[in-house]
C-alpha positions in Angstrom: -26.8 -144.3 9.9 -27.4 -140.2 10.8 -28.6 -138.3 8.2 -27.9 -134.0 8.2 -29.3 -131.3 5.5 -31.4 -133.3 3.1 -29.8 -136.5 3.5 -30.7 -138.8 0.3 -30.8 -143.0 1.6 -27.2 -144.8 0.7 -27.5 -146.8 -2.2 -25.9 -150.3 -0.6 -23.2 -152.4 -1.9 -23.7 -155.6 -2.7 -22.5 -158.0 -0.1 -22.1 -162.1 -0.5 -23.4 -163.8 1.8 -21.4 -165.2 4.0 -21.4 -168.4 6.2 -22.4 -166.8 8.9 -25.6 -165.2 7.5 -25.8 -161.9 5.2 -23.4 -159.5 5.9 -24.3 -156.0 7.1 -24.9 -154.2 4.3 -21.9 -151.4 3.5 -22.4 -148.0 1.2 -19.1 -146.2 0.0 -18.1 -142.9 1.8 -17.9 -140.0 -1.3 -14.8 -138.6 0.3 -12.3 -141.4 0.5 -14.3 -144.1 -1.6 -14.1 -146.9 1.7 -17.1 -149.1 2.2 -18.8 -148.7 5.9 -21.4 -150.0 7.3 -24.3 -148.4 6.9 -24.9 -147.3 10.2 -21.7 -145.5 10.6 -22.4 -143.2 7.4 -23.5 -139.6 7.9 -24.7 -137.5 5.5 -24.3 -133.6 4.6 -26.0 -131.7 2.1 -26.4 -135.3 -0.1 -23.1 -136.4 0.6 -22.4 -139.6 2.6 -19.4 -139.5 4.9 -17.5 -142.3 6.9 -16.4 -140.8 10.6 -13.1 -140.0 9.8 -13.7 -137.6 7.2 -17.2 -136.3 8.6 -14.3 -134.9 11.3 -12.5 -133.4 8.4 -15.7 -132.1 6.9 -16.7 -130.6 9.9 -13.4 -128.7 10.8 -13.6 -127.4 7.3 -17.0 -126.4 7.8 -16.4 -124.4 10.7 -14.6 -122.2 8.0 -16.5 -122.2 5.3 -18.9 -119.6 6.7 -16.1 -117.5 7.1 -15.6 -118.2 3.3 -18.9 -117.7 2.5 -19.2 -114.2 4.6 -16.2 -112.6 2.4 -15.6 -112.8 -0.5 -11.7 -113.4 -0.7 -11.2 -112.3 -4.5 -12.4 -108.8 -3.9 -10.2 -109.0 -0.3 -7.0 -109.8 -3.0 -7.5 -107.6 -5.3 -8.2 -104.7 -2.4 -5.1 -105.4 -0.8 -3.3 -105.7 -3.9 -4.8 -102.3 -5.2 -3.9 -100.6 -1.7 -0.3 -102.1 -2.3 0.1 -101.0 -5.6 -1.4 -97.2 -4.1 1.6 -97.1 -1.2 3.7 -97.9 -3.3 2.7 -95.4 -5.7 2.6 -92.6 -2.9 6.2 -93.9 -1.7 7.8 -93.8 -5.4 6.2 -90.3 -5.4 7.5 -89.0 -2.2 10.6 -89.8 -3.8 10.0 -87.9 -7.0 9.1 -84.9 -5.6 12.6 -85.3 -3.0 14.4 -85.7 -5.7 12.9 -83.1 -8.0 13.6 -80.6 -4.8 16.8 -81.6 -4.5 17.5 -81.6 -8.4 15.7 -77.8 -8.5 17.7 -76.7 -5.3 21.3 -78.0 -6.4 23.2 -75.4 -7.9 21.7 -73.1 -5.2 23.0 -74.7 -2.7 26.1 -76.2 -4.5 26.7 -72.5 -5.1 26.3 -70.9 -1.8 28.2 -73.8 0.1 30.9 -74.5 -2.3 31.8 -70.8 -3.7 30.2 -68.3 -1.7 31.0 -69.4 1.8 34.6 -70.2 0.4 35.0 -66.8 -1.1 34.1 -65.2 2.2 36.6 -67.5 4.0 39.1 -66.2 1.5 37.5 -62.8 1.6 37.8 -63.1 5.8 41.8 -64.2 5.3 42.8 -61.5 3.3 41.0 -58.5 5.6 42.6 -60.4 8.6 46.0 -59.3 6.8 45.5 -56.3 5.2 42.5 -54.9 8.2 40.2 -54.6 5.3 37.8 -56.3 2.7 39.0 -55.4 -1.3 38.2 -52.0 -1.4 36.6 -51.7 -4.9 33.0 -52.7 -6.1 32.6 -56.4 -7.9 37.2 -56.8 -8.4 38.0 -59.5 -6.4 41.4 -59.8 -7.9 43.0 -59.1 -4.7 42.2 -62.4 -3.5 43.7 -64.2 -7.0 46.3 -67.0 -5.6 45.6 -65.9 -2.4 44.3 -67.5 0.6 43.7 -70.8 -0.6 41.0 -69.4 -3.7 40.3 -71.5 -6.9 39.1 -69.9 -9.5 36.3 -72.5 -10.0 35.2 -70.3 -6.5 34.2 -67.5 -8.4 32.1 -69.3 -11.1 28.1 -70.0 -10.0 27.4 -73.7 -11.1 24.2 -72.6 -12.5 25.8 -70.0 -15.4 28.5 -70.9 -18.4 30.7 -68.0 -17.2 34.6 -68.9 -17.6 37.4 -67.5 -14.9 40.9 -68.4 -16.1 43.0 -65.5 -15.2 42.7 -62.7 -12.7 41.1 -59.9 -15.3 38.0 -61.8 -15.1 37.7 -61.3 -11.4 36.4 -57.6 -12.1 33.6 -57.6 -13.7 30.2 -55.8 -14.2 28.5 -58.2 -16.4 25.5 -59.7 -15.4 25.2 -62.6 -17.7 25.3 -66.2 -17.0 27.4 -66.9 -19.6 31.2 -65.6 -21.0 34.1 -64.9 -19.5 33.8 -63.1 -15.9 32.5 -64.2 -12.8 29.0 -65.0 -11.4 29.0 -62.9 -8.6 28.8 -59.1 -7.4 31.1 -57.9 -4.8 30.3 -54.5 -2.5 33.5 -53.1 -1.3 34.3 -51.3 1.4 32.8 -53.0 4.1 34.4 -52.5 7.4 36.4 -55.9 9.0 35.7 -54.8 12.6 32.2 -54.2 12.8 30.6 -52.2 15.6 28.6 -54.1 18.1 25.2 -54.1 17.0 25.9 -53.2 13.1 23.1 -54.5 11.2 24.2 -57.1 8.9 24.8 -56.1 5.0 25.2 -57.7 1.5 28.4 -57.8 0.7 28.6 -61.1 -1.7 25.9 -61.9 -3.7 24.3 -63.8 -7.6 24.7 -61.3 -10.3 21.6 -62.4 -11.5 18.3 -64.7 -10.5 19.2 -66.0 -13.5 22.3 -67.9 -11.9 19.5 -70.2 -10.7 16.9 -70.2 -13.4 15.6 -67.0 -12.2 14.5 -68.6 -8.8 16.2 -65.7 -6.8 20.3 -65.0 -5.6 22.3 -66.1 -2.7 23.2 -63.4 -0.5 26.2 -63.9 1.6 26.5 -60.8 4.4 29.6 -59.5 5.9 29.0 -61.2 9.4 29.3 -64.5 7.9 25.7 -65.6 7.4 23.4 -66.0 4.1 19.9 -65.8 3.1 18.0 -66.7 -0.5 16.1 -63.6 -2.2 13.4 -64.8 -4.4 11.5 -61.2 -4.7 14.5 -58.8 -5.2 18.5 -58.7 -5.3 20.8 -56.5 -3.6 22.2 -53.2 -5.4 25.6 -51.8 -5.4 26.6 -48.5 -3.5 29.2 -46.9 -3.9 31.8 -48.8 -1.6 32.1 -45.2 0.4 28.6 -45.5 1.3 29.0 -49.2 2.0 28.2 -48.9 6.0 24.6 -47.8 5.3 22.0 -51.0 4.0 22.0 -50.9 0.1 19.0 -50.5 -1.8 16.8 -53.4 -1.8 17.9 -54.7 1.4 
């Protein structure tokens, strides 16, 4: 028998005699509960093992100081608390997409699906008549015309109502009533000189169109912009070739 870490001595089992003589004396192994002879028991820390599962005890002791090192219930509930952070920063990451996207909508709803269409229209009609509509914010030329839907002339972010051609001239500045949710500057050229700086000539009544963030401003070479610190102001469309106020 080998003894390891404080062995304590086998306790034998009582063994007939047998013809032969006594038989070697046996003690049970604590693992598996088989009687061995006594000199093939080891024991570890008070514990007395047959060979086959001293080899099982040993492989699982060659882990246990790895066991004993960490401590596996703080590792869980780490990892678990680092999960539950990612996941956390990735719901919001989301959020704040979504609450850009959700803020930035009808600005971009209403710059891509009106303005730019009304300037197409806008474009159409001065490619017939080699001219924009001459007067300031009436856009009744362009009623029926050139593919236009009245929906064009209606920001999503205001309550205004277009159902006939009247309420394509129109002054008003509120986001709500009949008449549409745009100003117009008229008389702007079609063929612009080389080198022309760029003008306003399609634009939010109001930065309250988009919950007073600031206007869409659509120019009359085809590209737009977003003021947040001022809006564009009407001229009269005579003086239309020189940069309105504001600009």
């Amino acid at each position: 028998m080998t003894e390891a870490d404080d062995a304590r001595p086998p306790e034998p089992a009582e063994q007939p005699e047998g013809p032969g003589g006594p038989e070697r004396k046996k003690v049970k192994c604590d693992t598996c509960g088989t009687l061995v002879d006594v000199e093939e028991i080891t024991t570890v820390r008070g514990k007395f093992y047959c060979a086959d599962c001293l080899s099982g005890t040993m492989a699982l002791e060659s882990v246990l100081p790895f066991k004993e090192k960490y401590d596996f219930r703080a590792i869980k509930w780490t990892v678990l608390g680092c999960g539950l952070l990612l996941v956390a920063a990735v719901f919001v990451s989301i959020f704040m997409l979504v609450y850009t996207f959700m803020r930035l909508d009808t600005q971009i709803e209403c710059r891509n699906l009106k303005l730019m269409p009304l300037y197409t229209a806008m474009q159409a009609y001065a490619s017939e008549y080699n001219a924009y509509p001459p007067d300031n914010n009436d856009l009744r030329p362009l009623y029926g015309k050139h593919g236009t839907r009245l929906t064009y002339f209606v920001c999503p972010g205001t309550d205004n109502i277009v159902s006939r051609a009247e309420h394509l001239k129109d002054d008003n500045v509120a986001p709500e009533g009949e008449g549409m949710s745009y100003f117009y500057q008229g008389g702007h050229r079609f063929i612009r000189d080389k080198g022309d700086e760029p003008l306003p000539i399609l634009w939010d009544q109001s930065p309250a169109n988009h919950k007073g963030r600031g206007v869409n401003v659509i120019f009359n070479d085809g590209h737009h912009d977003y003021w947040t610190e001022r809006v564009p102001e009407l001229v009269p469309p005579g003086e239309a070739g020189e940069p309105p106020p504001g600009h």
